[in-house]
Each structure stands twice: as structure tokens, then as C-alpha cells.
C-alpha positions in Angstrom: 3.1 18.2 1.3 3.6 17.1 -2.6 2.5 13.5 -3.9 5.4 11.0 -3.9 3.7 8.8 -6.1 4.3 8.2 -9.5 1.3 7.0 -12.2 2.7 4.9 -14.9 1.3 4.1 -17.7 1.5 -0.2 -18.4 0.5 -2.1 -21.7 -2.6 -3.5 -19.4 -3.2 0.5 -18.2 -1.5 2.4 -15.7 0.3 1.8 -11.9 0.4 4.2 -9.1 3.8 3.1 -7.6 4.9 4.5 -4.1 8.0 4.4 -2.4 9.3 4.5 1.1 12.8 3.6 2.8 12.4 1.7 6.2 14.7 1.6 8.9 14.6 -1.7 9.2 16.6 -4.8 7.7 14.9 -6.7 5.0 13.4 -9.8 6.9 12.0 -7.2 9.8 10.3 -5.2 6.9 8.7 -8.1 5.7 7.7 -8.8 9.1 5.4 -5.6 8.9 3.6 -6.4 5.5 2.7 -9.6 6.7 2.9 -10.5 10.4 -1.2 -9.8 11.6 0.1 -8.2 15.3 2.8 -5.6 12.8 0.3 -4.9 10.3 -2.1 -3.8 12.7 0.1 -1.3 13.9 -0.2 0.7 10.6 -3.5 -1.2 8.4 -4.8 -3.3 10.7 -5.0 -7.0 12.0 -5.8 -9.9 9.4 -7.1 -13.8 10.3 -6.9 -16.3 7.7 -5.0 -18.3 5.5 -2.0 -16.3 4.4 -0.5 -18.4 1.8 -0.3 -18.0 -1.3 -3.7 -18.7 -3.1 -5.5 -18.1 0.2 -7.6 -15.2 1.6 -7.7 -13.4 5.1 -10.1 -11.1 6.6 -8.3 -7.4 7.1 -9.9 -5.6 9.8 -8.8 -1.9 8.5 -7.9 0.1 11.9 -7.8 3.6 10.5 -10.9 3.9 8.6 -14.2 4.8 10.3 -16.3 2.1 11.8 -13.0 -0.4 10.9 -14.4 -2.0 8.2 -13.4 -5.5 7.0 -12.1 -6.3 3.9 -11.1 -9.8 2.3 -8.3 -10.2 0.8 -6.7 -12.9 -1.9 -2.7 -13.6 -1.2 -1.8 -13.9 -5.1 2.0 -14.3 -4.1 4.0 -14.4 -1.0 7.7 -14.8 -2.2 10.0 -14.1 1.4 11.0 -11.7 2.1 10.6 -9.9 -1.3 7.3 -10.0 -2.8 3.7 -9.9 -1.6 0.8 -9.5 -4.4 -2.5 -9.1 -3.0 -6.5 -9.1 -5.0 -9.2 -7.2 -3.2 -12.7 -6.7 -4.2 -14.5 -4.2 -2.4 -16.9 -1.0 -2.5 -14.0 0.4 -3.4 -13.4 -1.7 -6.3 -11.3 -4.4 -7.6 -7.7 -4.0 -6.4 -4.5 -5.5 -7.2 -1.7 -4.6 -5.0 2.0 -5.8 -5.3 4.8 -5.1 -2.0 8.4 -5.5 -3.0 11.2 -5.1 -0.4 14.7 -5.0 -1.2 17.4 -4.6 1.1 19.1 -1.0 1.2 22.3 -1.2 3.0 22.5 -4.0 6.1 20.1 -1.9 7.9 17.5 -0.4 5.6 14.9 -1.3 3.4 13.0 -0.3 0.3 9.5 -0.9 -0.2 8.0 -0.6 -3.7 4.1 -0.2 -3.4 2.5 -0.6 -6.9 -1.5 -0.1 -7.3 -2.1 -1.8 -10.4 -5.2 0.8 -11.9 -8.3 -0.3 -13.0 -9.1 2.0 -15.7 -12.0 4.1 -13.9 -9.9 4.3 -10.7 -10.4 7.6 -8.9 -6.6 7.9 -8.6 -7.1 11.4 -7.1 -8.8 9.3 -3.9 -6.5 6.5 -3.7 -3.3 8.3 -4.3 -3.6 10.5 -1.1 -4.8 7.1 1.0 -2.1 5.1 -0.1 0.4 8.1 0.3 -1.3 8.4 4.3 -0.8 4.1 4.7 2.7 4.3 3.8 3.2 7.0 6.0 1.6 4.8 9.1 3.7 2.0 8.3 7.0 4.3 8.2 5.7 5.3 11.6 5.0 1.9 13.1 8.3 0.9 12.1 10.0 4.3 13.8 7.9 4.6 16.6 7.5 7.8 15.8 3.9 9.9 16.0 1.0 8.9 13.7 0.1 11.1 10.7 -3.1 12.8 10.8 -5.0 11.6 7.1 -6.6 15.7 7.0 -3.0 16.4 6.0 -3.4 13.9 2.9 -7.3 14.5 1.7 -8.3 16.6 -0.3 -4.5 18.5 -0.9 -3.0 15.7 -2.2 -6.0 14.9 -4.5 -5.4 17.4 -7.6 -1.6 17.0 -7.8 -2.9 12.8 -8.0 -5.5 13.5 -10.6 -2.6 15.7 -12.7 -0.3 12.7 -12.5 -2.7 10.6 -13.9 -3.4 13.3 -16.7 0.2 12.7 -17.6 0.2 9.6 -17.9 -1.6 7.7 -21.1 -2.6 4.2 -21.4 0.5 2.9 -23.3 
């Protein structure tokens, strides 16, 4: 398996931006960033107020003990653009979605991890690359990937991306 994310580096630091093609039309896609009984299917189920300037409680299915996380909606812009703020043990996140429709059938989600600048990009790369990957899943019905196939191989070829790419 070889990283499919890009780093990129931004005049406020650098973006890890992910791409994947859903088999789905445009307003279905959105369906699955944002609809609580879809995300939960590849993320996990949310409760809360999901407009924009709001914050929901993500329960995150996949990870051990399914932690809850809150997140802040920064933009919801149907069906093209979500842009979410999280601050967690993790750190402080900001996350944009952006769907664009690929043919009358398929879709193109953009996934853009804007990077603090002591991110461990070698650990969120591979996670981010494994979430996609569930979603593409959910939407195919196909079998769930297994995260051991993401962490630790995808961690140096993460952490050699982000050597390539220099604060602009």
C-alpha cells in the first residue's frame, strides 16, 4: 500500500490533502459526510447542532473504547463544502470536505487537513488514509479495511512527504 496523500505546503504552513472518487452522485455523497445514521457507517454517529457555527458530539466507532469527540461546524455549504474545528488530545484540528460532482454518477471528495505545525503527520496521514477507505466502503458496501494494513507502513512514506514539503 503507498500513501495517497499529498502534504502541501500553505503561506499559513502545510495541508495533507486526500482524495477519493465515490460511486455515488453528488447530493448522496454529501449525504455521508453529514447525515449522523451515514457517518456512522464509516466515523461514527454525531448529536448536535449541525449548522454552521454549531458543535456536535462525534461518537468515533473505529477507535478503541469509541471515544467522543466535539466538533465545531465552521461551514456547511450543500452539497459542496463542509469545514469542521476539533480540539482534542489529539490536537487542534481543522478539517475541510469538498465534493464535486464527477460524471452524473460519481463524486469527488477532497479531504484537506489543514497542519498545525508540530502535527505528527506520520500518525495522521495513515488514519486519515484508513477513514477515507471506510467511507469508500460504506458507500460500496463492500468489506471494511483492516487499520494494521495502514499503521505503522504507511507512517514513513507520511513523514517523507512532509520532509518535502517546506513551510512556503
Amino acid at each position: 500500500m503507498e500513501a495517497s496523500g499529498r502534504v502541501i505546503a500553505t503561506p499559513r504552513g502545510r495541508d495533507l490533502v486526500l482524495v477519493r472518487s465515490l460511486a455515488l452522485p453528488q447530493e448522496e455523497a454529501w449525504a455521508y459526510l453529514t447525515d449522523s445514521e451515514l457517518t456512522e457507517r464509516w466515523f461514527g454517529p454525531w448529536e448536535g447542532d449541525d449548522r454552521a457555527g454549531g458543535s456536535v458530539r462525534v461518537r468515533m466507532r473505529f477507535e478503541a473504547n469509541e471515544p467522543a469527540i466535539r466538533v465545531r461546524i465552521v461551514a456547511c455549504e450543500a452539497p459542496d463544502r463542509l469545514a469542521l474545528h476539533t480540539v482534542d488530545e489529539y490536537g487542534n484540528w481543522e478539517l475541510e470536505l469538498r465534493l464535486e460532482s464527477d460524471g452524473a454518477d460519481d463524486s469527488l471528495l477532497t479531504f484537506t487537513h489543514h497542519l498545525d505545525s508540530d502535527a505528527d503527520v506520520g500518525d495522521i496521514g495513515p488514519g486519515w488514509e484508513y477513514y477515507l477507505d471506510l467511507l469508500v466502503a460504506a458507500t460500496e458496501g463492500t468489506e471494511q479495511p483492516n487499520f494494521d494494513v495502514y499503521y505503522p507502513a504507511l507512517r514513513e512514506p507520511y513523514l517523507a512527504k512532509l520532509a518535502e514539503a517546506p513551510t512556503a
